[in-house]
C-alpha positions in Angstrom: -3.0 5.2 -15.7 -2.0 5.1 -12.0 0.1 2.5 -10.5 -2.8 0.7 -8.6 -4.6 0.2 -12.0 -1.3 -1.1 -13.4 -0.8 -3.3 -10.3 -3.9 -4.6 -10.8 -4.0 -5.2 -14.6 -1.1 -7.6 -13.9 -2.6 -9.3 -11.3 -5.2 -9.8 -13.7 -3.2 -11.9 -16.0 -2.2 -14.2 -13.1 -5.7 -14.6 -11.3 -7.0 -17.7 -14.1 -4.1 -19.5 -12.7 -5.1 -19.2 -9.2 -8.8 -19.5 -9.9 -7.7 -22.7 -11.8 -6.9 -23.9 -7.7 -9.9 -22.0 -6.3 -7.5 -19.1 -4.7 -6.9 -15.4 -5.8 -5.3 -12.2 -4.7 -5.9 -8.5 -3.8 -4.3 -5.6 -3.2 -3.8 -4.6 0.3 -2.3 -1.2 0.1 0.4 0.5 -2.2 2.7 2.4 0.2 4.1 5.6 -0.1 7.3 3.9 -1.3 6.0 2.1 -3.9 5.6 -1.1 -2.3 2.8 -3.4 -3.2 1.1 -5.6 -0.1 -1.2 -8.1 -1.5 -3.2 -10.9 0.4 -3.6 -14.5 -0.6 -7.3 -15.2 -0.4 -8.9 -18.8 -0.9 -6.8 -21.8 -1.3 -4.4 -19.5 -1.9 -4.1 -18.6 2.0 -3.4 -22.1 3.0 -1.7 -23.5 0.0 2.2 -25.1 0.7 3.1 -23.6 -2.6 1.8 -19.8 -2.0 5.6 -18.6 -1.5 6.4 -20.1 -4.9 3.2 -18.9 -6.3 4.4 -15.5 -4.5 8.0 -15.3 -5.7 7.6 -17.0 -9.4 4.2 -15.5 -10.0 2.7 -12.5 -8.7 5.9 -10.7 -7.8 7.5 -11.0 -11.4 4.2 -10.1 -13.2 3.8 -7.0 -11.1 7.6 -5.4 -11.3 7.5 -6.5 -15.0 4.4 -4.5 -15.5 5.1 -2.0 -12.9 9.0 -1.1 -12.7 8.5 1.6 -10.2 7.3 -1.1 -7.5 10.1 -1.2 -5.2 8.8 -4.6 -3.1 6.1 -7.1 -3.4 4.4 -8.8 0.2 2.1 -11.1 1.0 0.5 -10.3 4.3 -0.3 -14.2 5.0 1.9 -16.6 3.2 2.3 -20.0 4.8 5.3 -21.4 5.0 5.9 -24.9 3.5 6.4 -26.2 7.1 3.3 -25.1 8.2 1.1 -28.0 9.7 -1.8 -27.1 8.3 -0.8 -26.1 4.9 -2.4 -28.0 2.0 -1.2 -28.9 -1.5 -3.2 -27.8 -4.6 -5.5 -30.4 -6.0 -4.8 -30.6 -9.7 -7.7 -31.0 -11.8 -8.3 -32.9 -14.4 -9.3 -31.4 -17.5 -12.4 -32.5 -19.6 
């Protein structure tokens, strides 16, 4: 299996949680050194928490699914800071 299939088989196990908040993720590119680009689509993009959904998330499931990844990078995280970034909604179940 190739590494964008791997990638991509871990991102699976993450997306219900960002569907869950109406956001997802793709793959951007996997560069020749291994590293892994991925964009924050939906409420994702905007989201205060994206870094932590980043760092605690997307980035572990990948390099524990994918050793040979040598980085993980979000193209358009917002930074906590960021005027216009928004907090997830939680919803309530049932």
């Amino acid at each position: 299996m190739e590494i964008r299939e791997r990638v991509e088989q871990a991102l699976e196990s993450i997306r219900p949680y960002l569907e869950t908040d109406g956001g997802n993720v793709s793959i951007e590119e996997i560069t020749a050194e291994n590293v892994v680009r991925l964009k924050l689509l939906g409420s994702c993009a905007s989201c205060a928490m994206s870094i932590m959904t980043f760092k605690a998330g997307l980035e572990q499931a990948i390099k524990k699914a994918v050793p040979e990844i040598t980085a993980v990078e979000a193209i358009n995280i917002t930074d906590m800071d960021d005027p216009s970034a928004t907090m997830p909604i939680p919803r309530m179940n049932g």
